[in-house]
C-alpha positions as CSV (number, residue, x, y, z in Angstrom):
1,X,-37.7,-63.7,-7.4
2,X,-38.1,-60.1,-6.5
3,X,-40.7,-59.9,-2.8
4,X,-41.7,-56.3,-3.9
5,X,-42.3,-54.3,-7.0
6,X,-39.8,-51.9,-6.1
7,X,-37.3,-54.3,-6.4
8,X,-37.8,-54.4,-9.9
9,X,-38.3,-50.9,-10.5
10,X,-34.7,-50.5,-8.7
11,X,-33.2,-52.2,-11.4
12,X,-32.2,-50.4,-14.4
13,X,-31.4,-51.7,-18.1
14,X,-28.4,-50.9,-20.0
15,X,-28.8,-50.8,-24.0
16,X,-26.2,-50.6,-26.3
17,X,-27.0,-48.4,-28.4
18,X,-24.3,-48.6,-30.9
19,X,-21.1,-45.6,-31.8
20,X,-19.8,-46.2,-28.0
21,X,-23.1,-45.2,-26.1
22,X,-25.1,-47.2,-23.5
23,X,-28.0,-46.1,-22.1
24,X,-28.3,-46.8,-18.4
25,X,-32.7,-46.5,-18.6
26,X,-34.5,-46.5,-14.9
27,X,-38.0,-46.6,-15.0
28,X,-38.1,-44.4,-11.9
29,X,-34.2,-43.9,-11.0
30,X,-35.2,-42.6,-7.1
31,X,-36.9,-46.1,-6.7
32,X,-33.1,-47.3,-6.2
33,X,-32.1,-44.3,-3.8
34,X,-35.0,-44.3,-1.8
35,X,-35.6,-48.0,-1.1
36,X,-31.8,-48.6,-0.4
37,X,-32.0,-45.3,2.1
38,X,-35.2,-46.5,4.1
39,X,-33.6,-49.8,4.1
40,X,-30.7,-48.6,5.9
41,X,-32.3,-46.5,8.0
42,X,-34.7,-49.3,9.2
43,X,-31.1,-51.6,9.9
44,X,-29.8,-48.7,12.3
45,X,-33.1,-48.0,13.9
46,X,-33.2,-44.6,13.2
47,X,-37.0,-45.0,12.2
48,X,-39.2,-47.8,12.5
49,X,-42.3,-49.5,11.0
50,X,-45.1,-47.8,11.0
51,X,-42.9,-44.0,11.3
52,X,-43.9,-41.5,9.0
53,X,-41.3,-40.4,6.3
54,X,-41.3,-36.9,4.9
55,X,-39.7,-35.0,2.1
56,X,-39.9,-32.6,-0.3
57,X,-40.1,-33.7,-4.9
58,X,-40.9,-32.6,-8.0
59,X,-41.9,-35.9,-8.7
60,X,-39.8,-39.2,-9.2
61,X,-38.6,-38.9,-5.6
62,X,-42.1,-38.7,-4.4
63,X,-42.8,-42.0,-5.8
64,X,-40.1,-43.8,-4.8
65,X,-40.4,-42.9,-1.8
66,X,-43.7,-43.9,-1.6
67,X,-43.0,-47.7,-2.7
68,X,-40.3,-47.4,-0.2
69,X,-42.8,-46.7,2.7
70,X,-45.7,-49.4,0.9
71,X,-42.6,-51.8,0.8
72,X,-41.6,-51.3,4.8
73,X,-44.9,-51.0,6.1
74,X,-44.2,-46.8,6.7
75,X,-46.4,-43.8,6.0
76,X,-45.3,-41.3,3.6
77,X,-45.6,-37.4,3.0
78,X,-44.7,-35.3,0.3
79,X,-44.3,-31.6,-0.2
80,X,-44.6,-31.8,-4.1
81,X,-43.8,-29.6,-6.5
82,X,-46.3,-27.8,-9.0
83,X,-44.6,-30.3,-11.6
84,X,-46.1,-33.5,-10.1
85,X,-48.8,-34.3,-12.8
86,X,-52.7,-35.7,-12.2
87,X,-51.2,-39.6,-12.7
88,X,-48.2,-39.5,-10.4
89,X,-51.0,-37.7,-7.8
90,X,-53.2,-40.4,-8.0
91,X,-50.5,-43.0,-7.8
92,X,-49.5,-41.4,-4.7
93,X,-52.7,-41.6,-3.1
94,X,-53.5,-45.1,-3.5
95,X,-50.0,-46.2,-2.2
96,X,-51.5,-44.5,0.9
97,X,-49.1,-41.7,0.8
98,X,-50.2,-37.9,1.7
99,X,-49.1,-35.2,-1.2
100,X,-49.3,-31.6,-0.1
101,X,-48.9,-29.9,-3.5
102,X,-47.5,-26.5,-4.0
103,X,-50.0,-24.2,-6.1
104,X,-49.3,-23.2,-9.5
105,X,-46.1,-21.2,-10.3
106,X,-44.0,-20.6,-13.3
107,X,-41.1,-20.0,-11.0
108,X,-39.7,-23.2,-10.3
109,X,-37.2,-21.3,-7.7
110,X,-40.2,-20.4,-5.9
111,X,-41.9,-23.2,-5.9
112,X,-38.7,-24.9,-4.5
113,X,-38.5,-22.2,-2.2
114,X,-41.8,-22.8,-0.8
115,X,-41.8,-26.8,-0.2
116,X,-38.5,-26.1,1.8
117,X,-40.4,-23.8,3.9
118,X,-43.4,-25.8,4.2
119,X,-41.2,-29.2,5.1
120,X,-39.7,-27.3,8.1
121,X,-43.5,-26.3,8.8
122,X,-44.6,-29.5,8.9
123,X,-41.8,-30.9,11.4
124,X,-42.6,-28.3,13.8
125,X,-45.9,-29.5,13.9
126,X,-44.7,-33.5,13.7
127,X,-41.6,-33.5,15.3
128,X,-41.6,-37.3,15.2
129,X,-41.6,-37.4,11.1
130,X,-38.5,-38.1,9.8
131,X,-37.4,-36.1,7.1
132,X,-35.4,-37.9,4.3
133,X,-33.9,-34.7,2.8
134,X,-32.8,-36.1,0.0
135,X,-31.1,-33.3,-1.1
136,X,-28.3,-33.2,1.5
137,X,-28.5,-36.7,3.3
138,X,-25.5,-39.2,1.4
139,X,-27.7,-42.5,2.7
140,X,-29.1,-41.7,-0.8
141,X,-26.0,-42.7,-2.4
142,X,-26.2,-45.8,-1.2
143,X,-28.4,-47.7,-4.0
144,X,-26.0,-47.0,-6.8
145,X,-23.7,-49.0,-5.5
146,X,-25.6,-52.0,-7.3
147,X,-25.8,-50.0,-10.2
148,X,-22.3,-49.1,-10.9
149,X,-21.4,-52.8,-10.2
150,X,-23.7,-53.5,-13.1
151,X,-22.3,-51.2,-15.5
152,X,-18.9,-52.4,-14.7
153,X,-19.6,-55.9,-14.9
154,X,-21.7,-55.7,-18.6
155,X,-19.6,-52.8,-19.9
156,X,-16.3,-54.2,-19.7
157,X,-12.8,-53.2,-18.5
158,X,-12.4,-50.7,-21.1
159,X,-12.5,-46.9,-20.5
160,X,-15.6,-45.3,-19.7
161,X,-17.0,-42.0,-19.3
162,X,-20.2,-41.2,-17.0
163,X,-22.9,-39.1,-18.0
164,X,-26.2,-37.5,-16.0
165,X,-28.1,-34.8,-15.0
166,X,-27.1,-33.2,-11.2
167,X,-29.9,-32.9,-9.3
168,X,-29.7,-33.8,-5.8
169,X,-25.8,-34.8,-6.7
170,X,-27.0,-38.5,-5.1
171,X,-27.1,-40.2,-8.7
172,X,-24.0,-38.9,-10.8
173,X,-22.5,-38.8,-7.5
174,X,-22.6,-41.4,-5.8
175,X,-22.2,-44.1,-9.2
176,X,-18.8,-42.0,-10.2
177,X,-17.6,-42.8,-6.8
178,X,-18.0,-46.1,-7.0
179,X,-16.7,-46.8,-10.5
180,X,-14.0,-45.0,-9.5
181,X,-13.1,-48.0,-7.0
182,X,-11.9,-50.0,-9.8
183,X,-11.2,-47.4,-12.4
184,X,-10.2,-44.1,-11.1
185,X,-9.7,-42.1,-13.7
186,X,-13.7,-42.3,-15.1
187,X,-14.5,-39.1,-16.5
188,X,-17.9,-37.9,-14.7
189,X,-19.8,-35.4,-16.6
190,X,-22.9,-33.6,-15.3
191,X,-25.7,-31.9,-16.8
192,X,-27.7,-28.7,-15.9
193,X,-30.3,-26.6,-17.0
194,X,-29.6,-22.7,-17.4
195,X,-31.1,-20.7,-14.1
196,X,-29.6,-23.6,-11.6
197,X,-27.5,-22.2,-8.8
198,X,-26.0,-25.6,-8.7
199,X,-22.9,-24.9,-10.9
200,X,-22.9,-21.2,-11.0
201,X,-25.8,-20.9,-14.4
202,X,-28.6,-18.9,-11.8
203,X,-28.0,-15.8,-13.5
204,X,-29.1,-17.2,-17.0
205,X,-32.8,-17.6,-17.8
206,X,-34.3,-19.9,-20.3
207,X,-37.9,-19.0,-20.4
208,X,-38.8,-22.6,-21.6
209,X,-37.1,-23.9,-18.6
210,X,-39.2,-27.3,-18.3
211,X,-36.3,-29.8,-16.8
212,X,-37.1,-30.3,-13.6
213,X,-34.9,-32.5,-11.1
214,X,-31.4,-31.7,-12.8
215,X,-31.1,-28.6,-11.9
216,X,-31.8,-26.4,-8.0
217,X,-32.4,-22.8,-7.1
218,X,-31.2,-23.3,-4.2
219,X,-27.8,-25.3,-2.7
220,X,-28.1,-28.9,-2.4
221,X,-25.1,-30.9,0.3
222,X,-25.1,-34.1,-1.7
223,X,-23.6,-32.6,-4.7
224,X,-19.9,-33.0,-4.7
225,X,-18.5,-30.6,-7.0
226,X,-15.0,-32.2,-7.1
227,X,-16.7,-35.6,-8.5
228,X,-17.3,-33.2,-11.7
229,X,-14.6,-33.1,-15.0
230,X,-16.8,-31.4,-17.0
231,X,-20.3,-29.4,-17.0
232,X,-22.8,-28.8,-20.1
233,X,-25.6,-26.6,-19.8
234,X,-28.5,-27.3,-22.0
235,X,-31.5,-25.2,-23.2
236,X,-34.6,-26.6,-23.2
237,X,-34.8,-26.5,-27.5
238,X,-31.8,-28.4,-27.2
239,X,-33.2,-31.2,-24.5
240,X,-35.9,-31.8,-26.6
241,X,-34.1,-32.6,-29.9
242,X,-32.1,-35.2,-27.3
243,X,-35.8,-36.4,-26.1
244,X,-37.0,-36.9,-29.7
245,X,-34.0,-38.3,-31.3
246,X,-33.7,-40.7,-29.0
247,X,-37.2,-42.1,-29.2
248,X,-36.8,-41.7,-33.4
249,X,-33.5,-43.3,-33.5
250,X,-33.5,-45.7,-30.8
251,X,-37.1,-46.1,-29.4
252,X,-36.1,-44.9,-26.2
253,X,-39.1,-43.1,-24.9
254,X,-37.7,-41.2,-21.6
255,X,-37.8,-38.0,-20.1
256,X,-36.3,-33.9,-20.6
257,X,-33.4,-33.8,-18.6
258,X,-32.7,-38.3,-20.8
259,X,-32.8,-35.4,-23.8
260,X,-30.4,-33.8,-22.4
261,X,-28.1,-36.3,-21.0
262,X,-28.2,-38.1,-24.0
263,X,-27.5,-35.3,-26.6
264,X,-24.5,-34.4,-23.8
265,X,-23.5,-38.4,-24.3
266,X,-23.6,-38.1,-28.1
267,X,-21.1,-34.9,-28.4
268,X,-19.1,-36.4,-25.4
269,X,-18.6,-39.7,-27.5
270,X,-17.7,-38.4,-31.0
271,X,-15.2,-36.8,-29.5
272,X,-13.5,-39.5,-28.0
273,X,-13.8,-42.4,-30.1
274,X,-12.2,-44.3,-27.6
275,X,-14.2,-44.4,-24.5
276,X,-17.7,-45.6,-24.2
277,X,-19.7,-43.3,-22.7
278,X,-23.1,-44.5,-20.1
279,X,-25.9,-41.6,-19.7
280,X,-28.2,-41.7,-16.9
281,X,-31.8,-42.4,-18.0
282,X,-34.1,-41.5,-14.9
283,X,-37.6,-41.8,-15.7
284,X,-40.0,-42.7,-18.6
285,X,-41.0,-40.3,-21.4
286,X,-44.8,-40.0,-19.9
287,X,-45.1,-37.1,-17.8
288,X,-43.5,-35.1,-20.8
289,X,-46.1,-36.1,-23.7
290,X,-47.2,-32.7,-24.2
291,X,-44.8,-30.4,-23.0
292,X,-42.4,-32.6,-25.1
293,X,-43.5,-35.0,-27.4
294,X,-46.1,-33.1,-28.8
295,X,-43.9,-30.6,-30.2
296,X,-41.3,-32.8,-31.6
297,X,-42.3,-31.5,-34.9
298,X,-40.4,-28.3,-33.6
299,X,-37.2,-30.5,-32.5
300,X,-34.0,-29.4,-34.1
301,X,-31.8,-31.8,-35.5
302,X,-29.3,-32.9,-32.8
303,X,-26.3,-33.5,-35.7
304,X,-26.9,-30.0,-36.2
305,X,-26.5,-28.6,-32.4
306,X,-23.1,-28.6,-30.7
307,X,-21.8,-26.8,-27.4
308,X,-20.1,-23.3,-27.2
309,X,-16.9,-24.2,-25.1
310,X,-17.0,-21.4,-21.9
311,X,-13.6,-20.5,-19.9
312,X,-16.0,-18.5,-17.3
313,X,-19.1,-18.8,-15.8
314,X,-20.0,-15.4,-16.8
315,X,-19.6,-17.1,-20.7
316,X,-22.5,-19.2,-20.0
317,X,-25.8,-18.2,-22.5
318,X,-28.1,-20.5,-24.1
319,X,-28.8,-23.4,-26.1
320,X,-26.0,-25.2,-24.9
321,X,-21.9,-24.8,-23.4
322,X,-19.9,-27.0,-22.1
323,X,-16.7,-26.4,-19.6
324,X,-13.8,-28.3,-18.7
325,X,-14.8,-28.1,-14.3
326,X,-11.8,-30.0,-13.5
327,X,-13.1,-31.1,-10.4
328,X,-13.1,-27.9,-8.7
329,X,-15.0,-26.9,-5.5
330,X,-18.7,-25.4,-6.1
331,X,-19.0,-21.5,-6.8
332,X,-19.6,-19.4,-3.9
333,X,-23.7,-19.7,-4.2
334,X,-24.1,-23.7,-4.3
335,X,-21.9,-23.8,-1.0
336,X,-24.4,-25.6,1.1
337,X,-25.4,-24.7,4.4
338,X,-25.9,-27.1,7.5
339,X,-29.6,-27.3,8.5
């Protein structure tokens, strides 16, 4: 019997959901990063009960940090993104946690931009907070390790290929590593929005740009480039015929970058019959009713979408290429510098 709700939360499902793809579906994927993390942390002493924990989230982060904190008897402080909707806010407040909100910005880069600043604001003034950065710390790695022995364990011995959006690079990451432990040669296959300096897209622009969390204006340390065999970069037309096709066809109700991650699944499987092929799931389908859902009379049909193969990064141009990365270091701009 789980002690704590976040327990539960930490725990994804994986559906079969028939022609060799499983659906790894979190209700809040950072749930499992963050508890794990403050777990950890609390077993070296590097903070204590009642310490304050800080970070910067466009949203799912924010709120598993938060159970984190409620779980372990610490206070909590985000620097949230414009994304974080009137729900998550108010979730956030009766947890007990303290959400500084950046204003409205159609920029995500700026708005990214600005929380960094205002974290390193907020330490001056509270030296004694400790920041999570969950971006560039690998003690968020450390929950998938449960995960991957999951998928392991109720997807067999047979080959199997990985599938997620970046992000922070924890995620992907951290479950390709240890899947790798048994099975070496697992194919890990990330997936980012266009106008992410992340894997080298920043100089394309997709005005629709909605997928927040998968993608990063600015260089995150816990991605590990060489992890990667192959990239896809998706449009946001193209994420949301993944979002509505999989609630049509499966019942899967998830969010924008699931779309994504799950039309990137779908092309990855039919063209190799052989392997099955997990996609990453992070979050439920609810912040994304209207931006989403409510146009899914506009959706294209995913049998009718495929990716433009790219040799170059220069290549890269919307709805949707793919590239073989061969677990090559990161371009020049997503080289992270230490803090």
């Amino acid at each position: 019997m789980d002690e704590h709700v976040s327990e539960a939360i930490a725990r994804p499902d994986l559906i079969d959901l028939g022609a060799g793809l499983l659906c790894l579906r979190f209700e809040s994927m950072k749930v499992a990063s963050a508890l794990a993390a403050v777990r950890h942390l609390l077993d070296t002493g590097a903070v204590r009960p009642g310490d304050t924990l800080m970070d910067s989230s466009s949203g799912i982060y924010a709120y598993g940090l938060a159970l984190a904190a409620h779980r372990y008897g610490l206070r909590c402080h985000i620097i949230g993104s414009t994304t974080i909707d009137h729900t998550l806010r108010l979730q956030l407040a009766v947890l007990g946690a303290t959400l500084e909100q950046m204003p409205p910005s159609d920029d995500l880069g700026l708005d990214q931009n600005r929380r960094v600043r205002r974290v390193k604001q907020v330490l001056r003034e509270h030296p004694d907070y400790h920041w999570m950065r969950q971006y560039h710390d690998t003690v968020h790695g450390l929950g998938y390790r449960a995960v991957a022995d999951r998928i392991r364990e109720e997807a067999g011995a047979g080959p199997l290929t990985l599938v997620g959006g970046v992000g922070s690079g924890a995620s992907t990451g951290a479950l390709a590593r240890y899947l790798r432990q048994s099975a070496p040669d697992t194919p890990l296959v990330g997936v980012q929005p266009f106008g992410s300096v992340t894997f080298g897209s920043d100089h394309v622009t997709d005005p629709q740009i909605l997928i927040a969390g998968i993608g990063s204006s600015i260089p995150f340390g816990n991605v590990e480039h060489t992890l990667y065999d192959t990239v896809h970069w998706t449009g946001f037309d193209a994420a949301l015929a993944g979002s509505v096709d999989l609630l049509r066809r499966h019942a899967v109700f998830a969010g924008l970058s699931t779309g994504a991650a799950y039309l990137v699944a779908r092309w990855e499987a039919s063209a190799d019959p052989g392997r099955r092929v997990v996609f990453v799931a992070a979050d439920t389908g609810h912040r994304y009713v209207e931006s989403v859902f409510a146009r899914h009379g506009q959706a294209p049909e995913v049998a009718d979408l495929s990716p433009r193969e790219v040799g170059d990064l220069k290549e890269l141009a919307p709805p949707w290429c793919r590239m073989e990365w061969g677990r090559q270091p990161a371009p020049d701009q997503a080289v992270h510098l230490a803090d």
